[in-house]
C-alpha positions in Angstrom: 65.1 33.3 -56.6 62.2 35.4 -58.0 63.6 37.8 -60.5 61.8 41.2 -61.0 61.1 42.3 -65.0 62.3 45.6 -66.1 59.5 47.7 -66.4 60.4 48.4 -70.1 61.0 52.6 -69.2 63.8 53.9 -70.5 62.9 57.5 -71.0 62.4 60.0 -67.2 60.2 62.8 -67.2 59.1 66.0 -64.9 56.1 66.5 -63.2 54.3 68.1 -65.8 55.0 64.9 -68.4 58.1 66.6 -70.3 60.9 64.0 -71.3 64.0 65.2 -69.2 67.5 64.0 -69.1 67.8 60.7 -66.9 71.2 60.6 -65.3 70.2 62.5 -61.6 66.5 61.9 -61.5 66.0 58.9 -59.4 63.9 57.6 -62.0 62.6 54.2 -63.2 64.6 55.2 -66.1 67.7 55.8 -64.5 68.2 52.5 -63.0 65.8 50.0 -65.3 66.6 48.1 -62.0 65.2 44.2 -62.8 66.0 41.3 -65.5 66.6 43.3 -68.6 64.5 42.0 -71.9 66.3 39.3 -74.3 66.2 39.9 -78.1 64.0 39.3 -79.5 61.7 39.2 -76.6 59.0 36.4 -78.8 59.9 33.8 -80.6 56.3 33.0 -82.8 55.7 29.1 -83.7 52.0 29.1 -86.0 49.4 29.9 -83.4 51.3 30.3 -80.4 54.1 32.9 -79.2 56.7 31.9 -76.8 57.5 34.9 -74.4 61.7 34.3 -74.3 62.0 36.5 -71.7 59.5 34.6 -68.9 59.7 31.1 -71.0 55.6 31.5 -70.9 53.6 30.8 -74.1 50.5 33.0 -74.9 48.1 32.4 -78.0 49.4 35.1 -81.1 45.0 35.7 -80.6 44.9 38.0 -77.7 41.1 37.5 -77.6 40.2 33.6 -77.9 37.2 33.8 -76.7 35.5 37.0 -78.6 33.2 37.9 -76.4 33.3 39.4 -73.0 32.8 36.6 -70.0 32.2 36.3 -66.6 35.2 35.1 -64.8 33.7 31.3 -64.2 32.7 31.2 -67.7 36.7 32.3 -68.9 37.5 29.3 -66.4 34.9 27.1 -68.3 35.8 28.2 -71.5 39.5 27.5 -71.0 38.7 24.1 -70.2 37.0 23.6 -73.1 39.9 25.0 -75.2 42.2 21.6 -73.6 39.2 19.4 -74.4 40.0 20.6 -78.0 43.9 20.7 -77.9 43.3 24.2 -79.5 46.3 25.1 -81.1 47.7 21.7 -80.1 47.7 21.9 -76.7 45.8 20.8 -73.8 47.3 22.8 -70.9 45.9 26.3 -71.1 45.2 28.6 -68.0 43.9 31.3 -67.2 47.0 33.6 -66.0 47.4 34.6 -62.6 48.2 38.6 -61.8 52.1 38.5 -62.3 51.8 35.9 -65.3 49.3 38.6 -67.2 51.4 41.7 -65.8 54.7 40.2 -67.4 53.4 41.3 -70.7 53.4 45.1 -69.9 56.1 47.4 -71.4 55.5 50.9 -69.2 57.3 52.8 -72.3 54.1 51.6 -74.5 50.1 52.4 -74.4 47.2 51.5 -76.9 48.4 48.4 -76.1 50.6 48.3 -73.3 52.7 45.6 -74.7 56.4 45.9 -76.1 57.1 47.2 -79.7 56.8 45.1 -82.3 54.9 42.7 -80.2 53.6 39.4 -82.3 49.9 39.5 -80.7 46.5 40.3 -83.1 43.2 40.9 -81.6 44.1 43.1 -78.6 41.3 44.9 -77.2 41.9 48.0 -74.8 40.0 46.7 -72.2 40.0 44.7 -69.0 41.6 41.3 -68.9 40.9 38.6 -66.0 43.6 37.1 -64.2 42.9 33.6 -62.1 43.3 35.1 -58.9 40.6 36.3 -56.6 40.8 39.6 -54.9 41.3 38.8 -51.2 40.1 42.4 -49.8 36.8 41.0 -51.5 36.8 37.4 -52.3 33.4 37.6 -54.7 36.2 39.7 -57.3 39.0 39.0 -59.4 42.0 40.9 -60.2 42.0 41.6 -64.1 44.7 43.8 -65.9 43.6 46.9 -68.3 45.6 46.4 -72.3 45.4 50.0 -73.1 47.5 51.6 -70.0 48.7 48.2 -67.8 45.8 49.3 -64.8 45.5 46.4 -62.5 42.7 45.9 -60.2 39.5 44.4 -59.6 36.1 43.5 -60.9 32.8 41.6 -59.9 33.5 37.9 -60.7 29.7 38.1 -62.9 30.9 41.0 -64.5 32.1 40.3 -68.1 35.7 40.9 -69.9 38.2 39.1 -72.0 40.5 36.4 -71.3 43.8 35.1 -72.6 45.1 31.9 -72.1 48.7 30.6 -71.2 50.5 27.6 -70.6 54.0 26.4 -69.7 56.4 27.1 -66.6 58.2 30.2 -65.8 61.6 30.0 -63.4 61.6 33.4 -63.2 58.0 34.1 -61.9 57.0 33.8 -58.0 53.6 32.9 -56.9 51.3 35.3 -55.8 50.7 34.4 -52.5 47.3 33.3 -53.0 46.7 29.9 -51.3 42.8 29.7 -51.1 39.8 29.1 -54.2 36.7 30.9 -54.5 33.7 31.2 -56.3 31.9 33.8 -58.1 29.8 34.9 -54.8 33.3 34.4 -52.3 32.5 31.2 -50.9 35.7 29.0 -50.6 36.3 26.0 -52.7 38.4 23.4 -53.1 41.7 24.2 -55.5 42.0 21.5 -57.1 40.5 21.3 -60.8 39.6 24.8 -60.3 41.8 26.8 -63.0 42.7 29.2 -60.3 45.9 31.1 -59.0 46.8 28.2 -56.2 46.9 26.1 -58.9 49.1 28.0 -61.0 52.9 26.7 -61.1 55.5 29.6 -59.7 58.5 29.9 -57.4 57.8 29.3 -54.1 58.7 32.3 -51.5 61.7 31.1 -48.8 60.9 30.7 -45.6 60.9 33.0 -43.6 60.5 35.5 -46.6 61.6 38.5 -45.0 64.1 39.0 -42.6 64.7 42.2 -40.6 67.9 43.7 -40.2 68.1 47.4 -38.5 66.8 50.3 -40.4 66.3 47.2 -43.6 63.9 44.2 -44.3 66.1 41.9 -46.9 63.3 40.3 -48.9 64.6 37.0 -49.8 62.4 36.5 -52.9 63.7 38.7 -54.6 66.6 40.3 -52.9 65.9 43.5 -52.7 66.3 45.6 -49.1 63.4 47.9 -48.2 63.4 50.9 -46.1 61.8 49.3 -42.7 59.8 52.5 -41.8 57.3 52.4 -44.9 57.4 56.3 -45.0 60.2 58.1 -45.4 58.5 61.9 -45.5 56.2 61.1 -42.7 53.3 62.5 -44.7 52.0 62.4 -48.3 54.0 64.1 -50.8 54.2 65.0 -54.6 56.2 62.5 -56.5 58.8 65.2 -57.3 59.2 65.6 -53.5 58.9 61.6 -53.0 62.5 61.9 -55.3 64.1 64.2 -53.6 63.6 62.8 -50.2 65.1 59.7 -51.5 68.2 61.6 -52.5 68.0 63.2 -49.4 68.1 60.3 -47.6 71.4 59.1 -49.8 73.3 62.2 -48.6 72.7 61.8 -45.0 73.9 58.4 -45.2 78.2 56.8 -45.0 79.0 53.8 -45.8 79.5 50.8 -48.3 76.0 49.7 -49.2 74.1 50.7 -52.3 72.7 53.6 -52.2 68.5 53.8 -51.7 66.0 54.6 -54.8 62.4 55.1 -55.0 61.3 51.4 -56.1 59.7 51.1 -59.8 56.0 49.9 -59.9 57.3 45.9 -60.5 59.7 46.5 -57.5 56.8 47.6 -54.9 54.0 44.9 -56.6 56.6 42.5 -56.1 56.0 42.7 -52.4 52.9 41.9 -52.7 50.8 38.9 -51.0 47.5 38.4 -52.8 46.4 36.2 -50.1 46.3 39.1 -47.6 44.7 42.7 -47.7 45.2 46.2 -45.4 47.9 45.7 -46.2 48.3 43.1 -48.9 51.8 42.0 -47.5 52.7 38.7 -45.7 51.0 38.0 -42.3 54.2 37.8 -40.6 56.2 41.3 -41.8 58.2 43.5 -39.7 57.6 47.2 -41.5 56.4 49.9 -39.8 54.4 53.0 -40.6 52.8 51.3 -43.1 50.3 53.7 -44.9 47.7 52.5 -47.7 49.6 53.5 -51.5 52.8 54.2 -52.9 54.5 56.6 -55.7 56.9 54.2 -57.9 60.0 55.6 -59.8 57.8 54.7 -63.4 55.9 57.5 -65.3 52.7 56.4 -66.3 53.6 56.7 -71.0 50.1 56.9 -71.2 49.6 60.2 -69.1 53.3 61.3 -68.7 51.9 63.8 -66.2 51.6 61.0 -64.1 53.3 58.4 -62.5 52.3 54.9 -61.5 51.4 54.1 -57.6 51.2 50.6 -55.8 47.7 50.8 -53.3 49.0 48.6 -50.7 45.5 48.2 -48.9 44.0 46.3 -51.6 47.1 45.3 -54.1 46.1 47.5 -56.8 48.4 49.2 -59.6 46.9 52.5 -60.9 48.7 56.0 -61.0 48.6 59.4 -59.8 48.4 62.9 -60.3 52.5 63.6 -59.9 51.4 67.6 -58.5 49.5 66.2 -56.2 50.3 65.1 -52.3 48.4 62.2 -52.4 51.3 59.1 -52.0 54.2 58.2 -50.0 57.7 57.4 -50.9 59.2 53.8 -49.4 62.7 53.4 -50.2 64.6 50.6 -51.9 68.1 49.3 -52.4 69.8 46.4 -53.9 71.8 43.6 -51.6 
């Protein structure tokens, strides 16, 4: 089974960014729901750190390549990295979107990688991923070191790259299944650096089963809410928590009780082979609506909080004052 990372939050905070106590708030904080971090979390070996927690290995060189790229190019250059055995290895990759988000630690900006993190040479910029963005197939997905932004860019735009190698049990595929090119024509997979090519946990089949006012994800077994919207309308993230708790109270009986899902918990529902809405062709929610609040502050603007845009996939964050999201309860099975 897929296991979902703790975000790496362990402080809550009100809606205008003030650190508050936890216990009560519904908060990312709170629960630190998902596989918490081993210590230490890297293990350094010369050139090359080994990521103990996802059993991925990353160059201690954050920026390999020193320049900014087009995405091909990173694809290109990686290959010419395993021509080398650079750092004594011939299997580099470009990550795919949940390989390059396991690095993020949402208690952490300017990076936004854990403390006392191994890496040199981070920039606070844009960082592609392998995988394609399927709302727009002539774009990749790339993830932002300074706050942990993920969305898309251009495929001839330029950015950074860093490599990994090695086999994580712990990380599912994305979903992708197709290649591309840089202008969106499909290609063939193989040889291609991409996501498909990428080695992950497969999803079960079927993936997600519905059962009454739940969906049981079997990935990662986690029930969500099967109306996607609890309030019926957008709300503020404050209210997004309450109605959760609301929700809780009117409720009897032996299961656990429903939370507002932190931002790995929503991206983990996430097919990056589908768009509008990026879930899996076959699931049974209803009232879908197009983004998110999570139960995770945003650390770099603790005014804040971090939102899951289900049309296309992204992870940004929003205004937590403002009624701009909805609220899609989760609970463990």
């Amino acid at each position: 089974m897929h296991t979902i990372l703790q975000t790496g939050q362990h402080d809550c905070f009100d809606s205008s960014g003030r650190i508050i106590p936890c216990p009560g708030s519904g908060q990312d904080g709170e629960f630190r729901s998902g596989l918490p971090w081993p210590t230490p979390r890297f293990t350094v070996s010369s050139r090359t750190v080994l990521d103990n927690l996802t059993g991925l290995t990353w160059p201690r060189d954050a920026n390999p390549g020193i320049f900014p790229c087009t995405w091909q190019q990173a694809l290109e250059q990686i290959r010419d990295l395993n021509r080398q055995q650079w750092s004594g290895h011939a299997d580099w990759r470009l990550p795919d979107r949940r390989e390059l988000r396991s690095l993020m630690d949402y208690q952490a900006r300017n990076p936004a990688l854990p403390h006392g993190h191994p890496f040199a040479n981070v920039f606070l910029g844009w960082y592609w991923t392998s995988t394609t963005a399927a709302i727009n197939p002539a774009y990749a997905w790339y993830v932002h070191m300074e706050g942990a932004r993920m969305f898309y860019g251009r495929k001839n735009q330029e950015y950074l790259f860093w490599p990994v190698r090695g086999t994580s049990d712990i990380l599912a595929a994305t979903g992708q299944k197709r290649c591309f090119d840089t202008a969106g024509n499909r290609i063939p997979c193989h040889g291609s650096g991409q996501d498909p090519e990428c080695p992950a946990i497969a999803w079960p089949v079927p993936r997600l089963l519905w059962e009454g006012n739940q969906v049981l994800d079997r990935l990662t077994g986690l029930a969500w809410h099967t109306k996607a919207d609890l309030t019926g309308k957008p709300v503020t993230w404050a209210e997004a928590l309450q109605a959760v708790a609301q929700l809780n109270r009117s409720e009897t009986g032996p299961e656990p009780a429903w939370r507002l899902p932190n931002i790995n918990e929503l991206e983990s529902l996430v097919d990056a082979g589908h768009h509008s809405p990026a879930l899996p062709a076959d699931h049974p929610f209803t009232s879908l609506r197009d983004a998110y609040w999570s139960a995770t502050t945003s650390f770099f603007e603790p005014d804040w909080a971090w939102v899951l845009y289900l049309d296309k996939g992204a992870c940004g964050v929003g205004h937590k004052p403002g009624r701009s999201f909805h609220a899609w309860p989760v609970r463990d099975t």
